[in-house]
Every structure is written in C-alpha cells, then in structure tokens.
Backbone as JSON Lines, residues from 0, in Angstrom:
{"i":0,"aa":"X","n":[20.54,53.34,-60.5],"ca":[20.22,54.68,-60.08],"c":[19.66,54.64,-58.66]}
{"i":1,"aa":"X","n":[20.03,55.3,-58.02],"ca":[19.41,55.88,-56.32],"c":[18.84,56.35,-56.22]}
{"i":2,"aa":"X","n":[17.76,56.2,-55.05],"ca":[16.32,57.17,-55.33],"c":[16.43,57.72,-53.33]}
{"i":3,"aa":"X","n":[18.04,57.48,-53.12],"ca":[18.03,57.91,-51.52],"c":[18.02,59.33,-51.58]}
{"i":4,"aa":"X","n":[17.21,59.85,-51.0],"ca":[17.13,61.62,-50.72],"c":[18.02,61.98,-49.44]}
{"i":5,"aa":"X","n":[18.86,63.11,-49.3],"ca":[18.75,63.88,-48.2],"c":[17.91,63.91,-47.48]}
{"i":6,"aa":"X","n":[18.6,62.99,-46.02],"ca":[17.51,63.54,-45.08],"c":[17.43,64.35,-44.48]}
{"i":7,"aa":"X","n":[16.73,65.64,-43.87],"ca":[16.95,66.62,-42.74],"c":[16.24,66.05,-41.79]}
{"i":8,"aa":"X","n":[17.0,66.1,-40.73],"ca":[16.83,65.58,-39.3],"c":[15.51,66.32,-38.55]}
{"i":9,"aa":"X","n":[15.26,67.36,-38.61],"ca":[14.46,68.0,-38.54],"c":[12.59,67.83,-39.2]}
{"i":10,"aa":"X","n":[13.29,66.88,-40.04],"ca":[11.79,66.24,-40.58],"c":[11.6,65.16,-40.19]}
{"i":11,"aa":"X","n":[12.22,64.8,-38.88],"ca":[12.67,63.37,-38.35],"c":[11.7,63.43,-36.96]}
{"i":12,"aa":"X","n":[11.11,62.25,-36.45],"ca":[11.05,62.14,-35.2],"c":[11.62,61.98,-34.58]}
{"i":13,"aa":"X","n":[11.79,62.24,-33.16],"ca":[12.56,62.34,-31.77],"c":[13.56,60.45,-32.16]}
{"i":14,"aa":"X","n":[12.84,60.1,-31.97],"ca":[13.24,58.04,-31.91],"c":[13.99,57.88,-33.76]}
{"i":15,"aa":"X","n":[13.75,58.5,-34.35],"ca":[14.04,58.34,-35.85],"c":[15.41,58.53,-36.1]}
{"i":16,"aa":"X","n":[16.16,59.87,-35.76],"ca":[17.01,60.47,-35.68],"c":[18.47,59.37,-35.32]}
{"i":17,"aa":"X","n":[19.24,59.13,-36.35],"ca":[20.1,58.15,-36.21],"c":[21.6,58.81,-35.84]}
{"i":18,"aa":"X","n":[22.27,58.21,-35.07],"ca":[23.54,58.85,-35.25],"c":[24.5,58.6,-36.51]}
{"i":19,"aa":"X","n":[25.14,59.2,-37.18],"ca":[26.29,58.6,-38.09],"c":[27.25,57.96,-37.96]}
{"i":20,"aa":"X","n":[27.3,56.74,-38.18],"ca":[28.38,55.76,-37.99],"c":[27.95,54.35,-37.22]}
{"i":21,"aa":"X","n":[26.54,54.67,-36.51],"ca":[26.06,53.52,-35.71],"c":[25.44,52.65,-36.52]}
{"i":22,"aa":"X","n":[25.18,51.46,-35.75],"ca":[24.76,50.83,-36.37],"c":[23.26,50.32,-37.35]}
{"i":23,"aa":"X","n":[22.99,49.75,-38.48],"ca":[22.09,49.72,-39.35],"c":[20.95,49.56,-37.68]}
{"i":24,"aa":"X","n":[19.26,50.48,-38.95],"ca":[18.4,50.15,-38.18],"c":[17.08,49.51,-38.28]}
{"i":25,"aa":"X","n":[16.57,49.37,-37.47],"ca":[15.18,48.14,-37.6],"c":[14.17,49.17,-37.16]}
{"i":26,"aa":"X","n":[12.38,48.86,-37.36],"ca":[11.54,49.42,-36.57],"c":[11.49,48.81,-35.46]}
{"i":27,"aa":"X","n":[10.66,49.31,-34.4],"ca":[10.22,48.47,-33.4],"c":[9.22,49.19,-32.95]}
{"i":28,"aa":"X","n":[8.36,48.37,-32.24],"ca":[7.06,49.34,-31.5],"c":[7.38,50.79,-30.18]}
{"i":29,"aa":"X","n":[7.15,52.14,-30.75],"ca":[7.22,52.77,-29.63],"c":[7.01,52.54,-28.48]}
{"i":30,"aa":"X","n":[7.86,52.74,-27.5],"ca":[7.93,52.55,-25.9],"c":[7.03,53.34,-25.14]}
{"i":31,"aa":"X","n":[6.94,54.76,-25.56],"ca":[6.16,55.86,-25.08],"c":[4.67,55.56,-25.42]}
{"i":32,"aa":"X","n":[4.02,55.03,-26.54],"ca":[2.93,55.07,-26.96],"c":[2.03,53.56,-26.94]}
{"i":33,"aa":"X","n":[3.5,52.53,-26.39],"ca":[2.82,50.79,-26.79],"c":[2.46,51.07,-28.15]}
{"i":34,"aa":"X","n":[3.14,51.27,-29.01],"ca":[2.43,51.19,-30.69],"c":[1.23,51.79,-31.09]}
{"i":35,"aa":"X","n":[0.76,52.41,-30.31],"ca":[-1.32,53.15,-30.35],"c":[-0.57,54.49,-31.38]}
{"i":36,"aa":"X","n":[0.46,55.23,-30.85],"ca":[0.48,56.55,-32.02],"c":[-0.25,57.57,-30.65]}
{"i":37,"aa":"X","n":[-0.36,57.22,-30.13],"ca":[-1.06,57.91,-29.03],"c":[-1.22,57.73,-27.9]}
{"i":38,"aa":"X","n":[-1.31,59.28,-26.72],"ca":[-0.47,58.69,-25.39],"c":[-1.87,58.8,-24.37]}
{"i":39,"aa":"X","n":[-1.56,58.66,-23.37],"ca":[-3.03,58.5,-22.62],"c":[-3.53,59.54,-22.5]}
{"i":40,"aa":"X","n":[-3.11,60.25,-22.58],"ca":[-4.13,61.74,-22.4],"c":[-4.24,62.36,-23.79]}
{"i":41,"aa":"X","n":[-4.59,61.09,-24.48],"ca":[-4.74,61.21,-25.91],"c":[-4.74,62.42,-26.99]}
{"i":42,"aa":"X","n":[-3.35,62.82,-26.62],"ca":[-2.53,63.18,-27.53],"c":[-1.34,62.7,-28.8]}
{"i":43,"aa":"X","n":[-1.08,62.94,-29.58],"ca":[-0.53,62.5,-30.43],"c":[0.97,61.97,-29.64]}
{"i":44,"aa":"X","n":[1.54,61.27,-29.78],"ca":[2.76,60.44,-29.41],"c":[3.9,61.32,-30.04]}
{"i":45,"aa":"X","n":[4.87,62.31,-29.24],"ca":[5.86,62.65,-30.27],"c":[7.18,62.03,-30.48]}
{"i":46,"aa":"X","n":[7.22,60.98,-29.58],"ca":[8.11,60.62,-29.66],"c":[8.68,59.39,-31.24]}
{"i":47,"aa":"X","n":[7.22,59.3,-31.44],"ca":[7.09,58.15,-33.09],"c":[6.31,59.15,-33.93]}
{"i":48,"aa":"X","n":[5.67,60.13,-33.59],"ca":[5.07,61.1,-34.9],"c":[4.09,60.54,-35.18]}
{"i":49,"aa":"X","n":[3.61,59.76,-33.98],"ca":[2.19,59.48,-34.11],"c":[1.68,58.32,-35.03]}
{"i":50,"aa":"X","n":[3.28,57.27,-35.75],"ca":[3.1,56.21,-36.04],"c":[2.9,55.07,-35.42]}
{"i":51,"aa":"X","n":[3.72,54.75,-34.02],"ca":[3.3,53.91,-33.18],"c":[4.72,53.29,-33.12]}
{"i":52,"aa":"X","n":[5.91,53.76,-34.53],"ca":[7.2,52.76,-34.6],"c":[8.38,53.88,-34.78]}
{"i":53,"aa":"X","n":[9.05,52.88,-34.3],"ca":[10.63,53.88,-33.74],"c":[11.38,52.96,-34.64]}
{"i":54,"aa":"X","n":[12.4,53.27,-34.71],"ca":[13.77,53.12,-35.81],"c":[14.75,52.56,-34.08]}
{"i":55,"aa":"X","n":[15.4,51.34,-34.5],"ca":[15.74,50.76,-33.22],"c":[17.32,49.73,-34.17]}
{"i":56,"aa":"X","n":[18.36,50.31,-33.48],"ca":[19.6,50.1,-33.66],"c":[19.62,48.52,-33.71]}
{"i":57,"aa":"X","n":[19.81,47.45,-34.73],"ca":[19.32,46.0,-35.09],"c":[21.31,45.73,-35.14]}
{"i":58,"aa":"X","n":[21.65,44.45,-34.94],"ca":[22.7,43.41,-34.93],"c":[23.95,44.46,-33.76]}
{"i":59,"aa":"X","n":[24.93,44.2,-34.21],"ca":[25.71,44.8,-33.07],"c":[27.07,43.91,-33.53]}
{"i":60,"aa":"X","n":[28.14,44.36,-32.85],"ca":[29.62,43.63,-33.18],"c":[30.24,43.2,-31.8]}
C-alpha cells in the first residue's frame, strides 16, 4: 500500500517545486540562507520555508 499523497505545488517552497520528468531529488543546504532558515535581515528565508534545505536535482545521465 502507498502512503504518497498529492502534492500541490503551492504548498511547496520556491527551491522544492520539481519539474515533471527531471531528474530524482536530494536535499542540500539553501544557497539564499547558508542553511540558518534565515536571511540577514533576519527574516524568514523563502526561498527553503525557513528550513535551511532545498530539494537539489541528484545523479544525471
């Protein structure tokens, strides 16, 4: 049994948001935030949703 949900993109962060058909993905530390979740004028990071990790396109052909 599968426990994969529908995702809506829209409940997605900016960096999260995958295209269809590309390739499988990995985390990696946000670029915008250095991994803190937060940017220097210490605001929340939107580009990771304030986790610190982005979803980052892993192996390649």
């Amino acid at each position: 049994m599968s426990t994969h949900q529908p995702v809506d993109p829209n409940d997605m962060n900016p960096a999260e948001i995958e295209v269809v058909g590309s390739p499988p993905d990995g985390a990696d530390i946000c670029p915008e935030c250095d991994g803190n979740g937060i940017l220097k004028d210490k605001t929340e990071c939107t580009n990771c949703g304030g986790t610190g990790r982005i979803a980052q396109a892993v192996g390649g052909a």
